[in-house]
matplotlib code that plots the C-alpha trace (Angstrom):
import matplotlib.pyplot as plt

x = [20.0, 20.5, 23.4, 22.0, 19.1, 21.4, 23.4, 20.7, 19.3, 22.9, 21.7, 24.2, 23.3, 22.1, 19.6, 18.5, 17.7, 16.3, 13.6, 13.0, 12.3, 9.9, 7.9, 7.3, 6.3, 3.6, 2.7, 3.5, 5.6, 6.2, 9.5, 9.3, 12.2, 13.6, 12.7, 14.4, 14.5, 18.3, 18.2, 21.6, 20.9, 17.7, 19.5, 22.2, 19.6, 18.2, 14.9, 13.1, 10.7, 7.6, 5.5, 1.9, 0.3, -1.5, -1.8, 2.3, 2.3, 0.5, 2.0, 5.1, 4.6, 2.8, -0.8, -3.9, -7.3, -8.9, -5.8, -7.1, -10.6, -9.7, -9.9, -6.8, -4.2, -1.2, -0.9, -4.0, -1.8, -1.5, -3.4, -6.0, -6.3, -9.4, -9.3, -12.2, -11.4, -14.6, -14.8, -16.6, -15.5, -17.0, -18.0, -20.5, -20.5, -22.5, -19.1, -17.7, -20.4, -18.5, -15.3, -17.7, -18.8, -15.6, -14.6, -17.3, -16.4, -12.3, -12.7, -9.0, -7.7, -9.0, -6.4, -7.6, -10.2, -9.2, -11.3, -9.3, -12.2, -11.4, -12.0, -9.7, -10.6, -9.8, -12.3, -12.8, -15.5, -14.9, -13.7, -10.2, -12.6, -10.8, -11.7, -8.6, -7.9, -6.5, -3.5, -2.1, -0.8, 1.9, 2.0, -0.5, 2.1, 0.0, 0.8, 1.4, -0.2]
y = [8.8, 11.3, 12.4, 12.9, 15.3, 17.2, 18.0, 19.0, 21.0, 22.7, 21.3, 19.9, 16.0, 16.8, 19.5, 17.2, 14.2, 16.1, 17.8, 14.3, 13.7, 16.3, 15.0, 12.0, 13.1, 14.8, 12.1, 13.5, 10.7, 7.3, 5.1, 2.0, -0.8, -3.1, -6.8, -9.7, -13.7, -12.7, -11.1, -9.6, -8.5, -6.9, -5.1, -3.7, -2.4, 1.6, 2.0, 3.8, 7.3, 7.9, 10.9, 10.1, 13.2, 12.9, 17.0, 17.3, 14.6, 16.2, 19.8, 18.6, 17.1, 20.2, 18.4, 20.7, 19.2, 19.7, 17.5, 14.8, 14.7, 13.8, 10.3, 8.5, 11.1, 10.0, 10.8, 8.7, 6.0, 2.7, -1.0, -1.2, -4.3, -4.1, -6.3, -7.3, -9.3, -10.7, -12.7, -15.6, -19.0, -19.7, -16.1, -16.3, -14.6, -11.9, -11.1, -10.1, -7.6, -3.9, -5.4, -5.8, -2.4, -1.1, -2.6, -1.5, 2.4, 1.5, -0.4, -1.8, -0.1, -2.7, -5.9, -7.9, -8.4, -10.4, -11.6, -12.2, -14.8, -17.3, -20.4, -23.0, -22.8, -20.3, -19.6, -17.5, -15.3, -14.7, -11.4, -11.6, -11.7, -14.3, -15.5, -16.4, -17.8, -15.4, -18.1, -17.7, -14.4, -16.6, -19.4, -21.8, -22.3, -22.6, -19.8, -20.8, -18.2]
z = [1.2, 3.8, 2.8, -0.8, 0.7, 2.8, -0.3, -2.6, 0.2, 1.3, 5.1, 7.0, 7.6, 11.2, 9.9, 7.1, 9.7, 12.4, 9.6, 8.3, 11.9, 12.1, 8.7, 10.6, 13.4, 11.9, 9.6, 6.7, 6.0, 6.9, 7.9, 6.1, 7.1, 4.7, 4.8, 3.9, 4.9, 6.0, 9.1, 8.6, 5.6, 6.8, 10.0, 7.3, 4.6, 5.2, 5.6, 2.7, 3.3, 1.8, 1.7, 3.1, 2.5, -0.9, -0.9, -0.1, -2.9, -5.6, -5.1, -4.9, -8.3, -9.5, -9.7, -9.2, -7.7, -11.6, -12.8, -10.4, -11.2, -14.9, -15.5, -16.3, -15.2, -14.3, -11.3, -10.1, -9.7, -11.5, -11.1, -7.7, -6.1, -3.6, -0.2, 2.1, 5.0, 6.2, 9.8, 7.8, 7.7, 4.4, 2.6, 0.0, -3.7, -2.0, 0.3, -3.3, -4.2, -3.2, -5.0, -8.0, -7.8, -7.4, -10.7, -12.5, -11.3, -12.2, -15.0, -16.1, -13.5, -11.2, -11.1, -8.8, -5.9, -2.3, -0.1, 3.3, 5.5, 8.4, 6.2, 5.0, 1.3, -1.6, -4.3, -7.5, -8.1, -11.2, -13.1, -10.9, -7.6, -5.0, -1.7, 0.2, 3.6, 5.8, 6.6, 2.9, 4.5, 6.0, 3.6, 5.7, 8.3, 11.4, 14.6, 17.7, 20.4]

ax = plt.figure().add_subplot(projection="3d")
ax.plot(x, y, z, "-o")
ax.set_aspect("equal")
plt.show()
C-alpha cells in the first residue's frame, strides 16, 4: 500500500510514510491492525488507513455541505445500527426508547438497534430493537481478572 501511494504521488516511500505519519498524528486518520484467530497470520497482515476526518472525507470526494443535507445521498453512508450500553442488569423497554426515535428519524436506513446491559438474558424489542448481554461481545466465555 505504501508503495502504491508513493507512486501515485511521485514521493519516494520514505516521504510517503513519514506524511502518513503526520495524518495520524493529527488525527486525521486512523491505523487500524488486521485481526485474525491466527496469530501469525495476524502479525503478517498490513494494517489498513482510514481517513477520520468527515470534512477531509467529503472534499476529497467532491461533496459540498448542501449535498449532505439531502436526504438519501450517497455519501451519507449506508445501513445504521444504533448501540446503547446501559449499566442495567435487566433494562426495561423504556432502555429502547432513543433507538426508537432514531429509527423513526432514519427510517430504512436504520438496521438494527443493541442494547449492550450487565444481565444474563437477551431480548427483542421488537422492530430490530435487541437487548444483549454485554458477554455476547466475547461469545459468553467468562473473563478472568
Amino acid at each position: 500500500m505504501l508503495t502504491d501511494i508513493a507512486r501515485s504521488a511521485d514521493l519516494s516511500r520514505n516521504t510517503a510514510r513519514d506524511y502518513l505519519t503526520y495524518l495520524d498524528i493529527v488525527f486525521l486518520t486512523a491505523e487500524v491492525s488486521p485481526w485474525s484467530t491466527n496469530l501469525i497470520s495476524r502479525l503478517s497482515k498490513t494494517p489498513k488507513v482510514y481517513l477520520t476526518d468527515s470534512g477531509l472525507a467529503a472534499h476529497l470526494l467532491g461533496v459540498s455541505a448542501a449535498d449532505l443535507r439531502r436526504t438519501g445521498h450517497p455519501a451519507l453512508g449506508g445501513s445504521v445500527v444504533g448501540i446503547e450500553v446501559k449499566s442495567s442488569a435487566s433494562p426495561g423497554t423504556d432502555a429502547a426508547r432513543h433507538l426508537r426515535w432514531r429509527k423513526g428519524q432514519l427510517g430504512e436506513k436504520f438496521t438494527a438497534g443493541i442494547i449492550l446491559h450487565l444481565g444474563t438474558r437477551s431480548t427483542s424489542f421488537g422492530g430490530g430493537i435487541y437487548a444483549l448481554p454485554l458477554s455476547a461481545l466475547w461469545g459468553h466465555a467468562v473473563l478472568e481478572p
